[in-house]
C-alpha positions as YAML, in Angstrom:
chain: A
units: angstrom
residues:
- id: 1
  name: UNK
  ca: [-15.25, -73.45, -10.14]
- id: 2
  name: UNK
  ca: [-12.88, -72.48, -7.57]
- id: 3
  name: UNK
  ca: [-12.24, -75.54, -4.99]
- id: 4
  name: UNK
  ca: [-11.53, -75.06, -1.41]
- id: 5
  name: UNK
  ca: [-7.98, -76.23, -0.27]
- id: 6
  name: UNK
  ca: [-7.79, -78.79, 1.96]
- id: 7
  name: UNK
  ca: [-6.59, -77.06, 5.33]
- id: 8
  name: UNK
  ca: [-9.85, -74.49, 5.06]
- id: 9
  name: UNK
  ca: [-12.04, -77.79, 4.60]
- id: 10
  name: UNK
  ca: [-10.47, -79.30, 7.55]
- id: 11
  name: UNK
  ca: [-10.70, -75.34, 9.49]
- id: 12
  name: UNK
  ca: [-14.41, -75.48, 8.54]
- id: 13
  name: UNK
  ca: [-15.29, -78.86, 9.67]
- id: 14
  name: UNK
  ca: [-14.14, -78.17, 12.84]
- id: 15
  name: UNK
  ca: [-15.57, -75.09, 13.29]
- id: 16
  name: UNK
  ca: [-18.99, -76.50, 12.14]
- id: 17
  name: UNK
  ca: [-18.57, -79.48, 14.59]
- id: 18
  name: UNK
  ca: [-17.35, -77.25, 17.65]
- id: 19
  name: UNK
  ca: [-20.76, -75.15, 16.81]
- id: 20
  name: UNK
  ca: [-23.15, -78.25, 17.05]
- id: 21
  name: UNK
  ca: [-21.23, -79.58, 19.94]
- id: 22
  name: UNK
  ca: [-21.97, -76.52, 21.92]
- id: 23
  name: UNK
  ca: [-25.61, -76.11, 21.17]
- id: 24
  name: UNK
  ca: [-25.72, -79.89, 22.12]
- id: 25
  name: UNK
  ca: [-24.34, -78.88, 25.65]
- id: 26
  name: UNK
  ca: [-26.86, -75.90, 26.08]
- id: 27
  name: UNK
  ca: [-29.81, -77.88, 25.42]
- id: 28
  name: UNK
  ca: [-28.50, -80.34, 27.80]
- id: 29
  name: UNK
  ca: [-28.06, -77.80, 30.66]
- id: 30
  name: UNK
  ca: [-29.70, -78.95, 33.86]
- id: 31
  name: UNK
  ca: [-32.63, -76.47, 34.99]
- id: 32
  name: UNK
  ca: [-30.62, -75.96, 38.35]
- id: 33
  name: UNK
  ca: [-27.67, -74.88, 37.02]
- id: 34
  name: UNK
  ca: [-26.47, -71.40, 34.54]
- id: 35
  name: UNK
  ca: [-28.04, -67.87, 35.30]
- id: 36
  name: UNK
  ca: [-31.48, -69.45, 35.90]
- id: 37
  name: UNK
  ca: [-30.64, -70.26, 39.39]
- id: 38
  name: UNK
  ca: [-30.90, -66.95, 41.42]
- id: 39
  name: UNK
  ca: [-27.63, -67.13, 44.09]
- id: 40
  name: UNK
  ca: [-28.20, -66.55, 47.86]
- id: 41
  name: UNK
  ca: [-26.99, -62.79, 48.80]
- id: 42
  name: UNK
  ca: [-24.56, -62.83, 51.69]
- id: 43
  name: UNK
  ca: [-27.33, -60.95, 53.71]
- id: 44
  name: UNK
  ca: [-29.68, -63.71, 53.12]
- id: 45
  name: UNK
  ca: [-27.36, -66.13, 54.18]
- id: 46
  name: UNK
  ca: [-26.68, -64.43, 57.28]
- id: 47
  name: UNK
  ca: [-30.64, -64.79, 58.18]
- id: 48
  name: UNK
  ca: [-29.83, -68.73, 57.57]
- id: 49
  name: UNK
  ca: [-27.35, -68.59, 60.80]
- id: 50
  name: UNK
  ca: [-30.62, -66.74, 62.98]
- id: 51
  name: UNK
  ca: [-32.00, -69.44, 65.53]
- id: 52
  name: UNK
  ca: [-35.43, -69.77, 66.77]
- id: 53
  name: UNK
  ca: [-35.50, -72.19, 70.12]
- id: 54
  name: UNK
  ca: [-39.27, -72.85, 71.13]
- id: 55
  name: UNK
  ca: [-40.10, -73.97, 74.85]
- id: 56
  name: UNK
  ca: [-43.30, -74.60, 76.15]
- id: 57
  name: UNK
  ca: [-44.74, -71.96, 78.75]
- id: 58
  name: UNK
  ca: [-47.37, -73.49, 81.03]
- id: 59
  name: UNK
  ca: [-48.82, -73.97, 84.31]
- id: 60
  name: UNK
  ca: [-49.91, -76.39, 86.20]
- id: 61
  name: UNK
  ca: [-52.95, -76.85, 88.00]
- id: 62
  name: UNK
  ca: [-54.75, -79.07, 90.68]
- id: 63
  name: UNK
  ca: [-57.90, -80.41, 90.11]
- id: 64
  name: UNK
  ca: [-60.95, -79.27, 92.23]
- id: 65
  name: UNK
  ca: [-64.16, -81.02, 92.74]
- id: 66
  name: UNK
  ca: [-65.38, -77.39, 92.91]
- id: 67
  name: UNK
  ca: [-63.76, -75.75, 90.09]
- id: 68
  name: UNK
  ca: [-61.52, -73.07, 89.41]
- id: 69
  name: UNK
  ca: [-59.74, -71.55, 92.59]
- id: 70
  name: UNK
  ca: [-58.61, -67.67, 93.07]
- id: 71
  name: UNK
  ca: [-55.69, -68.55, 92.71]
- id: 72
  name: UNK
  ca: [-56.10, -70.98, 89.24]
- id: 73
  name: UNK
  ca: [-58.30, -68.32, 87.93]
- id: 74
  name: UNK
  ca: [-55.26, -65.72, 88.31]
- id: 75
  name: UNK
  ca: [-52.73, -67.55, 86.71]
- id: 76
  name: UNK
  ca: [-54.68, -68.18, 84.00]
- id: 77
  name: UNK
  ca: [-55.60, -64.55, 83.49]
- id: 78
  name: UNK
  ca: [-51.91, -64.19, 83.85]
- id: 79
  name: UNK
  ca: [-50.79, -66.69, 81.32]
- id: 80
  name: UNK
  ca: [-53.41, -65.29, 78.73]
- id: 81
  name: UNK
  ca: [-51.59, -61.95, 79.12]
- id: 82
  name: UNK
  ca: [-48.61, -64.23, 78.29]
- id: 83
  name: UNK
  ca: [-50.07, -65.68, 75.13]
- id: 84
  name: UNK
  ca: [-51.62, -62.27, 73.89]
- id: 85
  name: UNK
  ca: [-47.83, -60.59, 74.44]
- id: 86
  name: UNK
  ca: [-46.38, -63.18, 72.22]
- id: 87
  name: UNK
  ca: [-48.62, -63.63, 70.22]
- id: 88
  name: UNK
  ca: [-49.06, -67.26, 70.61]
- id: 89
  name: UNK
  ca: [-50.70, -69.61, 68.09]
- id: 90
  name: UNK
  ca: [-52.30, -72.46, 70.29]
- id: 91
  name: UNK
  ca: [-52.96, -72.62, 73.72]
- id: 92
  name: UNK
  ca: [-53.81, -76.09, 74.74]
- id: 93
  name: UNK
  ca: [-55.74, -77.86, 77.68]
- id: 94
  name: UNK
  ca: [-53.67, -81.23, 78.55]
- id: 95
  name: UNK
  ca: [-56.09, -83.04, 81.69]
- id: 96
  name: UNK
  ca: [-56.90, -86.42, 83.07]
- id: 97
  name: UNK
  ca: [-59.94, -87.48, 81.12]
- id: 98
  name: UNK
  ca: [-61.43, -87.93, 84.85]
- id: 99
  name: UNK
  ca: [-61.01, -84.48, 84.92]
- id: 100
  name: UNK
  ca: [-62.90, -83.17, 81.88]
- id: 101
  name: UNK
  ca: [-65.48, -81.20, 83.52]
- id: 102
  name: UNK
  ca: [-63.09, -78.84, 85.39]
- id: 103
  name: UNK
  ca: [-61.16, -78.75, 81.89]
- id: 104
  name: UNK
  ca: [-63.74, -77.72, 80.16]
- id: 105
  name: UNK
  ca: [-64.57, -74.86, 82.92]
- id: 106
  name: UNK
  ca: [-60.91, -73.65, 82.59]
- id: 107
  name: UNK
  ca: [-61.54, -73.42, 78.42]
- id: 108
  name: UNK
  ca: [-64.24, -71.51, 79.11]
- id: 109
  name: UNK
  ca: [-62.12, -69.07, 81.31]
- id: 110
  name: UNK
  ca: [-59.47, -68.36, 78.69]
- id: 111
  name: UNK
  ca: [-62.21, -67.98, 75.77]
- id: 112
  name: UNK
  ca: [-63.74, -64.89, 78.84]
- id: 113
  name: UNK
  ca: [-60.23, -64.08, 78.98]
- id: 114
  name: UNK
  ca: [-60.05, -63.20, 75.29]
- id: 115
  name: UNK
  ca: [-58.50, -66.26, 73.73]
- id: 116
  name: UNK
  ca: [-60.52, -67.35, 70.76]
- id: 117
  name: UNK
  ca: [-62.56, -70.39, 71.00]
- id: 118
  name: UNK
  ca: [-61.08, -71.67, 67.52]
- id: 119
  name: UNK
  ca: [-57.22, -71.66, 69.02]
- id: 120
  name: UNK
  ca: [-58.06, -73.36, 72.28]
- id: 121
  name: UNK
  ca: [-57.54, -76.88, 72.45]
- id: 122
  name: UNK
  ca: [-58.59, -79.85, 75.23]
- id: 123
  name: UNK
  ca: [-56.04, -83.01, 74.90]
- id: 124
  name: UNK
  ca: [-57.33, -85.97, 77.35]
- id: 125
  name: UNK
  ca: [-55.05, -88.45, 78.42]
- id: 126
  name: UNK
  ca: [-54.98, -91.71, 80.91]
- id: 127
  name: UNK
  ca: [-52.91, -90.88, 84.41]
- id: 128
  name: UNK
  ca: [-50.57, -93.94, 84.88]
- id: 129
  name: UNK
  ca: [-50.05, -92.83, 88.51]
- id: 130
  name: UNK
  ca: [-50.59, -90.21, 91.10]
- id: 131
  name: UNK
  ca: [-48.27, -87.42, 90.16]
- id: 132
  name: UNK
  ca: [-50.21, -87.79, 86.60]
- id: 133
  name: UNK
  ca: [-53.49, -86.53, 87.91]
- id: 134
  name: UNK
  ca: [-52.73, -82.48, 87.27]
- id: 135
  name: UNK
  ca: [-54.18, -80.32, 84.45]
- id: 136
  name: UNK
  ca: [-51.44, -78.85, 82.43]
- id: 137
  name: UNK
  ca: [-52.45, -75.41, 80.53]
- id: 138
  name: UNK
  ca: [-50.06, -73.66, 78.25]
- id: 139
  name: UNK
  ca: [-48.14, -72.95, 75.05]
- id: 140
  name: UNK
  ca: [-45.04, -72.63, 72.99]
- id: 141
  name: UNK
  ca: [-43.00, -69.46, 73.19]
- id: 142
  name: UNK
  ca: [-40.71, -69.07, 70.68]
- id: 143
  name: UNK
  ca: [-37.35, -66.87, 70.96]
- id: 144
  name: UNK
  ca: [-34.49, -65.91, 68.69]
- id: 145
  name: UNK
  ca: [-31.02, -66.44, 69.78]
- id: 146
  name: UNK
  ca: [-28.56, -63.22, 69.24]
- id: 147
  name: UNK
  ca: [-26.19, -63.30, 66.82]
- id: 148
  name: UNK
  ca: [-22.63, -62.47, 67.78]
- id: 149
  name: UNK
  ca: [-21.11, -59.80, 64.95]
- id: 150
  name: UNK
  ca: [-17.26, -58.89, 64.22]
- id: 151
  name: UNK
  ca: [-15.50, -62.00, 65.19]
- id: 152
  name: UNK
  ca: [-13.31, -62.74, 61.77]
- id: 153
  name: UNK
  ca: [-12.72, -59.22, 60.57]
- id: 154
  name: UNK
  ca: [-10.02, -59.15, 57.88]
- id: 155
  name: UNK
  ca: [-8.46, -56.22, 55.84]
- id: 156
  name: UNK
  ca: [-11.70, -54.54, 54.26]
- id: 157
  name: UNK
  ca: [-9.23, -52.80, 51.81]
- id: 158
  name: UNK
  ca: [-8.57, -56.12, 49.51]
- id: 159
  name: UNK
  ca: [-11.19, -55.84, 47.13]
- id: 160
  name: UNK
  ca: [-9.48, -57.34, 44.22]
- id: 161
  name: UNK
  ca: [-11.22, -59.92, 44.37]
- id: 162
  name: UNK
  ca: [-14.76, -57.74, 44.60]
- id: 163
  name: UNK
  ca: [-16.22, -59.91, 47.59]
- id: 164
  name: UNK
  ca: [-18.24, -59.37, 50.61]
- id: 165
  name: UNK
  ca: [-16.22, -59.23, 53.51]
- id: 166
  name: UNK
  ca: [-16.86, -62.13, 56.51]
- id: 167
  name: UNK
  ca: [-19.28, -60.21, 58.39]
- id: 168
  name: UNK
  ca: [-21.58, -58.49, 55.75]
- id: 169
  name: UNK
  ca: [-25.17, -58.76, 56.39]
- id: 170
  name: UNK
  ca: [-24.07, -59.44, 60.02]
- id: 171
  name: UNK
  ca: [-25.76, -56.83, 61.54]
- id: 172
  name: UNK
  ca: [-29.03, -56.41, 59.48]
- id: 173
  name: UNK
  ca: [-30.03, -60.36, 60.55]
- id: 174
  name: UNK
  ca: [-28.59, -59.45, 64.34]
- id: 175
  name: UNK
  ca: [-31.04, -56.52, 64.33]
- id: 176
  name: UNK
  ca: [-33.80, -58.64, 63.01]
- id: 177
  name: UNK
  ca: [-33.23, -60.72, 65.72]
- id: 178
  name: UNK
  ca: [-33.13, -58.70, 68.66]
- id: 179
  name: UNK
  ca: [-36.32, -56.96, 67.28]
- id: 180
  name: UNK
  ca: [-38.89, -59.31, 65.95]
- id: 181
  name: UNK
  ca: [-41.48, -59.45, 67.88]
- id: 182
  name: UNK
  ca: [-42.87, -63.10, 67.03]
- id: 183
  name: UNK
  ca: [-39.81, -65.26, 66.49]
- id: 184
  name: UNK
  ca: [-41.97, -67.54, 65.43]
- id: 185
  name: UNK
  ca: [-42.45, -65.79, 62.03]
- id: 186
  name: UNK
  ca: [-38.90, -66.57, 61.22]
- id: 187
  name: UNK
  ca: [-40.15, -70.13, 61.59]
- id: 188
  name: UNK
  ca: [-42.87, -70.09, 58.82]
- id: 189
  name: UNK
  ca: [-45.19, -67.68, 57.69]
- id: 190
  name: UNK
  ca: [-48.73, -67.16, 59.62]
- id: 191
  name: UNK
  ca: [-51.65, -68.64, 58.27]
- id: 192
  name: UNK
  ca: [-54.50, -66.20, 55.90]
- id: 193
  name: UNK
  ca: [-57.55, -65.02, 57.42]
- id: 194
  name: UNK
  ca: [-60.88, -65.95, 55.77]
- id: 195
  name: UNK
  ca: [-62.08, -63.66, 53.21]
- id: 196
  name: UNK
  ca: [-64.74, -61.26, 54.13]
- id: 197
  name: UNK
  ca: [-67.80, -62.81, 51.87]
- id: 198
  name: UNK
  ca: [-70.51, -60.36, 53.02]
- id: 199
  name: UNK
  ca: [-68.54, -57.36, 51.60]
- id: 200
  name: UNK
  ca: [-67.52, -59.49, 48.62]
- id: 201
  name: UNK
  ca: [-71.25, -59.94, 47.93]
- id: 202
  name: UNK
  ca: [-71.75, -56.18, 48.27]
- id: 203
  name: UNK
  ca: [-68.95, -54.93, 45.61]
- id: 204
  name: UNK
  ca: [-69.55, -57.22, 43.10]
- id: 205
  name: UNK
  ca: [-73.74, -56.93, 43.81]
- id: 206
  name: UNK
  ca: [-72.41, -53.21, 43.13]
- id: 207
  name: UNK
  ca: [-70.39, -53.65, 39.87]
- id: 208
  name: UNK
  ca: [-72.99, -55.62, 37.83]
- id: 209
  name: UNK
  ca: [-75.41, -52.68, 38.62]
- id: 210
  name: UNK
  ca: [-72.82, -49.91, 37.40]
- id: 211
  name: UNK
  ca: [-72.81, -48.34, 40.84]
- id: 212
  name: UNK
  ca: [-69.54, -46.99, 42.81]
- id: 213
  name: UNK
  ca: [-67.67, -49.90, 44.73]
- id: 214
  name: UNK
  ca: [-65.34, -48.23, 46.69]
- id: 215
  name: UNK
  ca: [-66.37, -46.97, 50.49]
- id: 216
  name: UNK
  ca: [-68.69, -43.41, 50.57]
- id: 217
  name: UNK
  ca: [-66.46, -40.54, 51.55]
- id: 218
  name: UNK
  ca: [-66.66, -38.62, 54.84]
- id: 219
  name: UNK
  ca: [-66.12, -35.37, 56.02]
- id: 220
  name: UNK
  ca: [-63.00, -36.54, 57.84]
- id: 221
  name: UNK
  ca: [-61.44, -37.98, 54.64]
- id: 222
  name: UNK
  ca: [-62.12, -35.15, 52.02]
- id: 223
  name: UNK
  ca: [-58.75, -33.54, 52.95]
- id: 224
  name: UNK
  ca: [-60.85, -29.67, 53.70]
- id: 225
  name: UNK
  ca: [-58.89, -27.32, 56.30]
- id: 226
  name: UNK
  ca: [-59.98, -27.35, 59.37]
- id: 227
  name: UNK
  ca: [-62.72, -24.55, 60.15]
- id: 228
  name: UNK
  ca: [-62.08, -24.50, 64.14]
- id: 229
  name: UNK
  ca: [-62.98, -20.93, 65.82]
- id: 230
  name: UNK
  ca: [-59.65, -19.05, 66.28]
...
């Protein structure tokens, strides 16, 4: 039997340890660390930098023994346009709780006005002195500051390095920016509508009885050429 010499033992035990030392260092790998973890793009890093400042937009009204004035009741209308244009989430009522009955009156205005009744809030509160006893009615407005492109540009002709240069993805998160039309969805996403039960029932009351579930076709949808008189 043909022994091994002594420098290929040694060559082979280190190899063999080297092996199990590596394997020991992969399983050992943190989660947030080797390929696994996706890396930011420079464009999405560049949407990082975009700013959204929010500042309430409100007016402010006196309170009436009577109710509503002309005038209230036109800047209201006015600051529902407001809202609607941009696309508010919340508008809220803030009024003496002496006051609650003209509150509630102006509520009632924005719901006619076309806010819903669901995103219309009343928020009492105690006056602690005379210049307290107003009715506050607004929301928050939120806007997007503009990004300022090109100011480090550097030799775009070095590429040895194969990098972005300073000001990639610059423009696309300026853009985005300047044209959103809710800042606000920069912020966080908007919240899901409720599903639509009664036409759930309807499909699936469809589907257990073997019956088409998908809309009936009209005339307008069958794709035909018009047949107008010439």
């Amino acid at each position: 039997m043909t022994q091994m010499s002594p420098v290929k033992t040694v060559l082979k035990t280190a190899l063999l340890a080297a092996a199990v030392a590596s394997l020991a260092a992969c399983a050992s790998t943190s989660p947030d660390q080797g390929p696994s973890k996706t890396a930011r793009t420079e464009t999405e890093q560049w949407m990082d930098r975009v700013k959204v400042s929010s500042a309430p937009d409100e007016i402010i009204l006196a309170p009436h023994a009577a109710g509503l004035s002309a005038n209230q009741g036109a800047a209201l209308e006015a600051l529902v346009d407001r809202w609607l244009d941009a696309e508010g989430r919340e508008l809220v009522v803030t009024a003496p709780n002496a006051s609650g009955a003209m509150a509630s009156q102006i509520r009632d205005r924005l719901v006619s006005l076309g806010a819903p009744s669901a995103r219309v809030r009343i928020v009492g509160f105690n006056p602690t002195g005379p210049d307290d006893n107003t009715i506050r009615v607004g929301f928050l407005r939120y806007a997007a500051e503009p990004i300022k492109c090109g100011q480090a540009w550097e030799n775009l002709t070095r590429t040895r390095k194969n990098e972005a240069y300073a000001n990639f993805g610059c423009a696309i998160a300026a853009n985005l920016a300047a044209q959103v039309a809710n800042p606000e969805d920069l912020v966080h996403p908007r919240g899901m509508d409720p599903a639509d039960a009664g036409r759930r029932d309807t499909v699936f009351k469809k589907y257990r009885k073997g019956e088409t579930t998908s809309s009936a076709k009209d005339d307008q949808g069958s794709g035909a050429i018009s047949k107008a008189i010439q």
